[in-house]
C-alpha positions, 0 to 999 in steps of 0.5 A, a space after each residue: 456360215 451363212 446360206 450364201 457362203 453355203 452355195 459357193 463352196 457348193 457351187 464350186 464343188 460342183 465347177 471343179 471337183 473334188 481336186 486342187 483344180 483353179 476355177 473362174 470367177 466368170 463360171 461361178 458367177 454365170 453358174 449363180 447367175 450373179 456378177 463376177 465382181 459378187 462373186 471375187 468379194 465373196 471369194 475373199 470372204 471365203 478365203 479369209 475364213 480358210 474355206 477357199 485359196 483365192 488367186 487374183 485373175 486366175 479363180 478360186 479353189 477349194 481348200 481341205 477345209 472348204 471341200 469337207 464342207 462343199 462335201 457335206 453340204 452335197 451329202 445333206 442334199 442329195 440325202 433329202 432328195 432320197 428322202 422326199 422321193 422315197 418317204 414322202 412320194 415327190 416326183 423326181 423333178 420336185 426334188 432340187 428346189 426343196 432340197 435346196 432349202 433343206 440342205 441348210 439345216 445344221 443338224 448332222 444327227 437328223 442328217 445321220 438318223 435320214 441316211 440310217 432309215 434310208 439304208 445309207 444309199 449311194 445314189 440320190 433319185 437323179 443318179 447321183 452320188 452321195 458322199 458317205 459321212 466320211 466324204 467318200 463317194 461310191 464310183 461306177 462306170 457310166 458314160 453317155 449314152 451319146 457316146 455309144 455306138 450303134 448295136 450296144 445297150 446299157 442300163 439308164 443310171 443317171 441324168 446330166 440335165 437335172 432340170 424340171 423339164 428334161 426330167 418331165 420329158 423323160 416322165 411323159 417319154 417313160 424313160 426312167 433310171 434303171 431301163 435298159 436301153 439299145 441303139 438301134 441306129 444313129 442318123 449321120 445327119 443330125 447325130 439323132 438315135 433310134 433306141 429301143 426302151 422297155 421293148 419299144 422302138 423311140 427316136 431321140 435327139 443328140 442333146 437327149 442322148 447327150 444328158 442321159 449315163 448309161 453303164 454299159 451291158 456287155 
């Protein structure tokens, strides 16, 4: 397979899951920032490899095969995020671009010998979940911490926005995953929270609060 075919399966994954569920050309192509035109000639490739069930004007879906690669593909990349993080002391917002090229290698020995030096973990830096060898993912209760109430607290366990600059805000903000975070108050006009977060007072915004998982404290 080549890189490209690599980060549609990928791409896809992430669009629909891990289900039968049909997803668009026009999402896969805005998601890849290519044309959809690309992305049908891509899709037929795929489909003719067994990769991908290809339905003309309704989108494109992985098929058993496709998904045990999509799946792969993931493990490979989240694994050497933990590995860059952990091992060789990246930032958190350093990660996805180099793991982007890592996640290629073919290797499943050194991917193996990766997941076994790092105790086989289940979460990559972001919150993440790696699917295990077998393609099985760890589940835990999370939501957004938008989607709490004034009066609750829960634990940071992931982040939605995986970009550099979200991640770089929350650097400079010392919000990190595995703080505790209140609600405090939500402002009726603009949706705005005031949170406490390692025992200070800190307002946020709605799109911050919407892009930050939380597991609820009870």
């Amino acid at each position: 397979m080549t890189r490209a075919e690599e980060n549609y399966l990928k791409t896809i994954f992430h669009l629909g899951g891990s289900s039968s569920h049909l997803v668009s050309t026009n999402a896969i192509a805005e998601q890849m920032e290519t044309k959809p035109s690309s992305v049908t000639d891509m899709a037929k490739k795929l489909a003719e490899k067994g990769l991908v069930e290809y339905t003309k004007y309704q989108g494109v879906s992985l098929s058993k095969t496709g998904l045990k690669t999509a799946l792969s593909i993931v493990r490979k990349h989240r694994l050497w995020e933990v590995f860059l993080v952990e091992t060789l002391d990246f930032s958190w917002d350093e990660v996805h671009e180099v793991a982007e090229q890592l996640e290629h290698i073919k290797s499943e020995k050194l991917i193996d010998r990766i997941d076994s030096l790092l105790g086989y973990p289940k979460f990559d830096p972001h919150g993440d979940p790696i699917p295990s060898k077998d393609g099985v993912f760890f589940e835990r209760e999370q939501q957004l911490l938008s989607e709490m109430k004034p009066g609750s607290t829960g634990v940071c366990v992931g982040v939605k926005d995986t970009s550099s600059n979200f991640l770089k805000f929350l650097d400079k903000n010392k919000i990190a995953l595995g703080d505790t975070i209140e609600i405090v108050e939500i402002e009726d006009f603009d949706q705005s929270l005031t949170i406490t977060i390692n025992g200070q007072n800190m307002s946020i915004s709605h799109q911050i609060a919407n892009n930050l998982y939380v597991k609820k404290q009870e």
